[in-house]
C-alpha positions in Angstrom: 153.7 120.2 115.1 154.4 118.4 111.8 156.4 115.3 111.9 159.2 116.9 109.7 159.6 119.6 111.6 159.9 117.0 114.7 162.7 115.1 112.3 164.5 118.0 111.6 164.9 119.4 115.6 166.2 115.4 116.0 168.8 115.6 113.5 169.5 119.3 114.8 170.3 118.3 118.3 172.4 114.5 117.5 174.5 116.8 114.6 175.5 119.5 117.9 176.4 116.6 119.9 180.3 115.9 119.4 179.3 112.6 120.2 178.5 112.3 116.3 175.3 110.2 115.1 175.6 106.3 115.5 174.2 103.9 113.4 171.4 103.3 115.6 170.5 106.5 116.1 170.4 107.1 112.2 168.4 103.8 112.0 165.7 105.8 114.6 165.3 108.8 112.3 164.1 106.6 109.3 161.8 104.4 110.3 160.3 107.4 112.1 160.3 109.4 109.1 158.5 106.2 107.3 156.4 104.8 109.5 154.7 107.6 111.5 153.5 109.2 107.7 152.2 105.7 107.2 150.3 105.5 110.3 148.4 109.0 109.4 147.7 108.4 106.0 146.2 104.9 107.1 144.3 106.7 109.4 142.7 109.6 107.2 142.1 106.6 104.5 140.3 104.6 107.2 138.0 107.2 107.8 137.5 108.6 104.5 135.9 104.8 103.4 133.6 104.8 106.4 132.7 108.1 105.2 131.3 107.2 102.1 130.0 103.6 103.4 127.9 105.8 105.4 127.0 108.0 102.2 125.6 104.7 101.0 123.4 103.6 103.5 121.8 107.2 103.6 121.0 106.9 99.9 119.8 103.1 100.1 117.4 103.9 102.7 115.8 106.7 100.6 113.5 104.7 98.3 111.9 103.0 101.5 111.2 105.8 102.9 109.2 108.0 100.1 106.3 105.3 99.4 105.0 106.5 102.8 105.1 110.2 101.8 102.4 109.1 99.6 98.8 108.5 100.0 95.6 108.0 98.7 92.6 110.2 99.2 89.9 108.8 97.1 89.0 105.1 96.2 90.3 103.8 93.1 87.5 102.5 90.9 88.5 100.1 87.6 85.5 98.4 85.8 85.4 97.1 82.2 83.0 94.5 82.6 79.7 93.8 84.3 79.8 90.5 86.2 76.1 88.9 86.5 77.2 86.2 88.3 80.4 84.5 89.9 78.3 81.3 90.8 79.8 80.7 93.9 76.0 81.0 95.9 72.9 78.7 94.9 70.6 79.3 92.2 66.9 79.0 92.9 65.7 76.0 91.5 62.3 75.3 90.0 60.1 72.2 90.5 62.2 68.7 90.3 65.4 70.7 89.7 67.5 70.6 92.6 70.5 73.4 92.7 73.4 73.8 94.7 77.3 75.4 94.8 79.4 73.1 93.5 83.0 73.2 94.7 84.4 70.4 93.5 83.9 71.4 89.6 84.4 75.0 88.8 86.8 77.5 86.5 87.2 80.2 89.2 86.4 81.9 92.3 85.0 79.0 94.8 82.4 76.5 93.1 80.0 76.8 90.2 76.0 76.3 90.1 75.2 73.0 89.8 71.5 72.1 88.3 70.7 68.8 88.4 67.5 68.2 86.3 65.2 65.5 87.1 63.0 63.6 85.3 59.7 65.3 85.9 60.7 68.1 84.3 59.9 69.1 81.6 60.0 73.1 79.8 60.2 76.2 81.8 62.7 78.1 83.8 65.4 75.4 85.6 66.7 77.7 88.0 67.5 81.4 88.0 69.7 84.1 90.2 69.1 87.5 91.3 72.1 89.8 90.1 71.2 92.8 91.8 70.3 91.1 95.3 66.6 92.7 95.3 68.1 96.5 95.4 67.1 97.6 91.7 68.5 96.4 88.4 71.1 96.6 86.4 71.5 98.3 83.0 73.0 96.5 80.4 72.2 99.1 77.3 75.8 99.5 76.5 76.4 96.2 76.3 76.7 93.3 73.0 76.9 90.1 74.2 77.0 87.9 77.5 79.6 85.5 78.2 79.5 82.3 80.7 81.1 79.1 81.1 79.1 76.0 80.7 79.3 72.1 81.2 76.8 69.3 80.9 76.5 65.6 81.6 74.8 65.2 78.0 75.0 66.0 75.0 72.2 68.7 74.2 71.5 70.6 70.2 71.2 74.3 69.9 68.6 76.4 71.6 67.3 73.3 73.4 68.8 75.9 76.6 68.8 79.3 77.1 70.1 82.4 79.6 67.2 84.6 80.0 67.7 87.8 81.2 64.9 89.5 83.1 63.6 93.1 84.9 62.1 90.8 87.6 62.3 87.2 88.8 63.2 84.7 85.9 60.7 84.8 82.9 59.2 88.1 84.4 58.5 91.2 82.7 60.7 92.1 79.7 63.2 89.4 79.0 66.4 88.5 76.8 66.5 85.1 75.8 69.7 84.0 74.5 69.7 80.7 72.5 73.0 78.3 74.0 74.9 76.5 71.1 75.2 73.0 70.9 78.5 72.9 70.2 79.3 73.9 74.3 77.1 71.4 75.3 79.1 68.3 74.3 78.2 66.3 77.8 81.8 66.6 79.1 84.1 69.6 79.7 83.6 73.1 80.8 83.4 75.3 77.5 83.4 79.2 77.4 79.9 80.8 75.3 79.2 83.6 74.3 76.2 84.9 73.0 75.3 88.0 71.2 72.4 90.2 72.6 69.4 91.4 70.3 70.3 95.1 69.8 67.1 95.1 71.7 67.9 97.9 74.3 64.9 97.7 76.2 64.9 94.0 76.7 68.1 94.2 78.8 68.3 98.3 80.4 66.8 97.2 83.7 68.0 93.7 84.5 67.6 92.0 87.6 68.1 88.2 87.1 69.6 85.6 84.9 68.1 82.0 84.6 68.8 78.8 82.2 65.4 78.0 80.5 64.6 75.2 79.2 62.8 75.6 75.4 62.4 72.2 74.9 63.0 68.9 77.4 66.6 68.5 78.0 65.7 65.1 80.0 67.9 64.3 83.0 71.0 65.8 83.3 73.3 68.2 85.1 74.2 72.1 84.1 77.0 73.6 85.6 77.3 77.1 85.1 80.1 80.0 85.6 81.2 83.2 85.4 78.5 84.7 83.4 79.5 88.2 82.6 78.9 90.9 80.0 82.1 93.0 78.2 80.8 96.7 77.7 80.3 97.7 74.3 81.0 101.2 71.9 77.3 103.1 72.1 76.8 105.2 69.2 74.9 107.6 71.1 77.8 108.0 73.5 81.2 105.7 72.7 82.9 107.6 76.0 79.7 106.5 78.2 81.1 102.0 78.3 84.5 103.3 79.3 84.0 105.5 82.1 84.1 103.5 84.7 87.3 101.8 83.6 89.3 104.6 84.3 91.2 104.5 87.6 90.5 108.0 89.7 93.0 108.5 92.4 94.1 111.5 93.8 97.7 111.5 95.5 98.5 113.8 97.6 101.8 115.4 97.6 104.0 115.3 100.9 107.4 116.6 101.4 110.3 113.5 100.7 113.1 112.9 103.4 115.9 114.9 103.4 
């Protein structure tokens, strides 16, 4: 039953009493006719805010729940450049060269290749590395220039050092020698080469190792070396063919989102 109806039967039965309606009695019918509403449109408010409060959580909780309607169902593969070498491992070193990792001098990953050159050498390969880990070689056709980061303990003019790159062990079958600038080799600080290839495409489309050589006698000193890497290049025979490998190939699956 509403609460005027409820008001009205009050009033009905204290007007048919002869008695008449006191004062207290009119007081009763007032704040019952303002507080009771009061109470029930408190109430209906009170649930109507937890209503949407919950409305909010629901929606919040949505975006944490759809990343894992998603998934992966191929590897995702993203290449632009061929690294020849991160330098973290030893070089081997030639006669009166002695090589090691280096982790106290290095501009990324975990150390650089340290050569230490003795005085009983002379010309010759100082120490190479093989990039392909004896399991074929690597084919660099595509490819313009090589870059590498480099320090010495002397200074040292152009060409007086090389990076030779090689289908077999250093200096072994056909070869790209590329002549280091002097300006890199200023017996102090790391500085960042890079050296253009030949255009030669056979001299570098089935390499397996990079080595320093030594063109002339550097006398004693230490090489560090790191980082050597080659960008790929526009071929005129095929400019898609350098940047195929760059794209990223994933397939996602769809999967139905969370109600």
């Amino acid at each position: 039953m509403k609460i005027r109806e409820i008001t009205i039967r009050i009033i009905k039965r204290m007007l048919s009493n002869e008695s008449g309606i006191s004062a207290w009695q009119i007081a009763v019918i007032l704040i019952a006719s303002i507080v009771i509403p009061a109470v029930f449109t408190h109430t209906a408010l009170s649930a109507s805010l937890l209503s949407i409060q919950k409305s909010q959580e629901a929606v919040c909780s949505v975006p944490q729940e759809v990343p894992n309607s998603l998934k992966l169902s191929s590897s995702v593969v993203a290449r632009g450049i061929y690294e020849l070498n991160d330098a973290d491992d030893a070089w081997i070193a030639s006669p009166y060269v002695t090589a090691k990792p280096d982790s106290t001098s290095y501009v990324e990953g975990s150390a650089s290749a340290n050569l230490k050159i003795g005085d009983d050498f002379t010309i010759g390969a100082v120490a190479y590395h093989d990039i392909t880990g004896d399991t074929g070689t690597l084919d660099l056709s595509d490819c313009n220039s090589v870059t590498f980061w480099i320090k010495s303990s002397a200074n040292l003019d152009n060409g007086v050092l090389q990076l030779r790159l090689s289908e077999g062990d250093y200096d072994t079958g056909t070869t790209e020698s590329l002549a280091i600038p002097g300006i890199v080799l200023d017996g102090s600080s790391w500085q960042k080469a890079t050296v253009s290839l030949s255009g030669t495409t056979i001299n570098y489309d089935a390499v397996r190792s990079v080595a320093l050589y030594a063109v002339s006698d550097p006398g004693v000193l230490t090489i560090w070396l790191d980082i050597i890497e080659t960008p790929l290049a526009l071929s005129t025979s095929n400019p898609v063919k350098p940047y195929m490998n760059e794209l990223v190939c994933a397939v996602v699956e769809e999967a139905a989102l969370p109600c």
